[in-house]
C-alpha positions in Angstrom: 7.4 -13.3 5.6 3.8 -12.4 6.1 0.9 -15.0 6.8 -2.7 -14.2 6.2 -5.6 -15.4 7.6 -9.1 -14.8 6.3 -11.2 -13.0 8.7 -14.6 -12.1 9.1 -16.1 -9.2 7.7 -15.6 -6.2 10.2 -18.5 -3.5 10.4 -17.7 0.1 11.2 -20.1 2.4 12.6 -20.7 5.7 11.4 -18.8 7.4 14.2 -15.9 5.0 13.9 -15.5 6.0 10.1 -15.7 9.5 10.5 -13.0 9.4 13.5 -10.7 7.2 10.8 -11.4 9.9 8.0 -10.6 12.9 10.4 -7.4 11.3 11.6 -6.4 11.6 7.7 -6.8 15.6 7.8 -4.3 15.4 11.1 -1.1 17.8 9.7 1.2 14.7 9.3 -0.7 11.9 8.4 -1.7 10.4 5.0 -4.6 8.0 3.9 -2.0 5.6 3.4 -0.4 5.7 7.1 -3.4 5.5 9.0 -4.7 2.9 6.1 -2.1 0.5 6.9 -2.1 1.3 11.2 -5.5 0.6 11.5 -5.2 -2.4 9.2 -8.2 -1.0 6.9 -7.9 -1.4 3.2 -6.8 2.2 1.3 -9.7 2.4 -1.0 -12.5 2.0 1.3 -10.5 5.1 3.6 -10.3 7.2 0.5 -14.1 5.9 -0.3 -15.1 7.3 3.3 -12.9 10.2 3.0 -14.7 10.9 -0.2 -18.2 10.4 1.5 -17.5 12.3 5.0 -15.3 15.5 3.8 -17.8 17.6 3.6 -20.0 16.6 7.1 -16.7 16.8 8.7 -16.1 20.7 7.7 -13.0 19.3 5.5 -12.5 21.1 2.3 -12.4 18.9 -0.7 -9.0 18.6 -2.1 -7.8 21.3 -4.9 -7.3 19.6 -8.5 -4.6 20.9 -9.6 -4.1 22.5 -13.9 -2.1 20.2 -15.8 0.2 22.2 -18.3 3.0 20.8 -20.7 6.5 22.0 -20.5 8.2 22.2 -24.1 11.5 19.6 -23.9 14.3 19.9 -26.1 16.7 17.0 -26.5 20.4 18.0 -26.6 23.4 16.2 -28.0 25.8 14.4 -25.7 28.7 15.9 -25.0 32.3 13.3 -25.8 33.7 14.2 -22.5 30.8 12.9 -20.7 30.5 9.3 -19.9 27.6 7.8 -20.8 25.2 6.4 -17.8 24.6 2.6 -17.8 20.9 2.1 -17.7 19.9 0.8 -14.5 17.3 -2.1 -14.0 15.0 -2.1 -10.9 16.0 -4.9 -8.6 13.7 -7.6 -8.6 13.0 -9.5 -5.5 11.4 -13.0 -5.3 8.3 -13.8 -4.2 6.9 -16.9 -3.2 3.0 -17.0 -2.0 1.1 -19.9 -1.0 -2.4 -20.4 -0.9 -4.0 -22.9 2.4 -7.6 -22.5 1.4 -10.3 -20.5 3.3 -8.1 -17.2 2.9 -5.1 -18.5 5.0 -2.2 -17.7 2.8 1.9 -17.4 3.1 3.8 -15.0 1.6 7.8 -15.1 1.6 9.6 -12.1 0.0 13.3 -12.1 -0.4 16.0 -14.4 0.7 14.8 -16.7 3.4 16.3 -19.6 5.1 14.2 -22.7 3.5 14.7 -24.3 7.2 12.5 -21.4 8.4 10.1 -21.6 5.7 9.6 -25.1 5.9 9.0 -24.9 9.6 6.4 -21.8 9.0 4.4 -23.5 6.5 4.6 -26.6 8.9 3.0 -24.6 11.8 0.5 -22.7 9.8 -3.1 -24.1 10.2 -4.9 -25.9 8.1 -8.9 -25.7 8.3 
């Protein structure tokens, strides 16, 4: 269960960014991991990655050459069972909306006790 609440706009000085986009570079860490500690959205990281690599002595990454591999479909062997296709497990998803950016999200099996008790407690500007 996760509840939102809508917040101010935050400001980051220049220093503060550049401090988030060299803590990406650390051997071990990914945009992604120090996106979601530091509670910052992924795509403004990667934006400020993007603007700061080079100011922060941080070589742009590589692109890589795409190539196509040949693929050759063989026939099924009789002996072999055949696979059965697996379907991704879906999990529920119930989100709530309060107004001014307060929202509730409930994924998976919850107790409806709890739930009702959460959306009970959460407030309502």
């Amino acid at each position: 269960m996760e509840i939102i609440l809508g917040q101010a706009r935050r400001r980051w000085s220049e220093d503060e960014k550049r401090a988030l986009v060299a803590e990406t570079f650390v051997d071990g860490q990914t945009v992604n991991g120090v996106a979601r500690r530091r509670n910052i959205s992924r795509s403004m990281l990667f934006g400020w990655r993007k603007q700061y690599c080079e100011t922060l002595g941080f070589a742009a990454p590589a692109t890589a050459s795409i190539g196509i591999t040949p693929v050759a479909i063989a026939q099924s062997d009789a002996s072999e069972p055949e696979l059965p296709l697996m379907t991704p497990a879906v999990v529920p998803l119930i989100e709530l909306e309060f107004g001014r950016g307060v929202r509730l999200r409930i994924s998976g099996a919850v107790d409806p006790h709890l739930a009702a008790a959460v959306m009970k407690a959460v407030p309502r500007r």
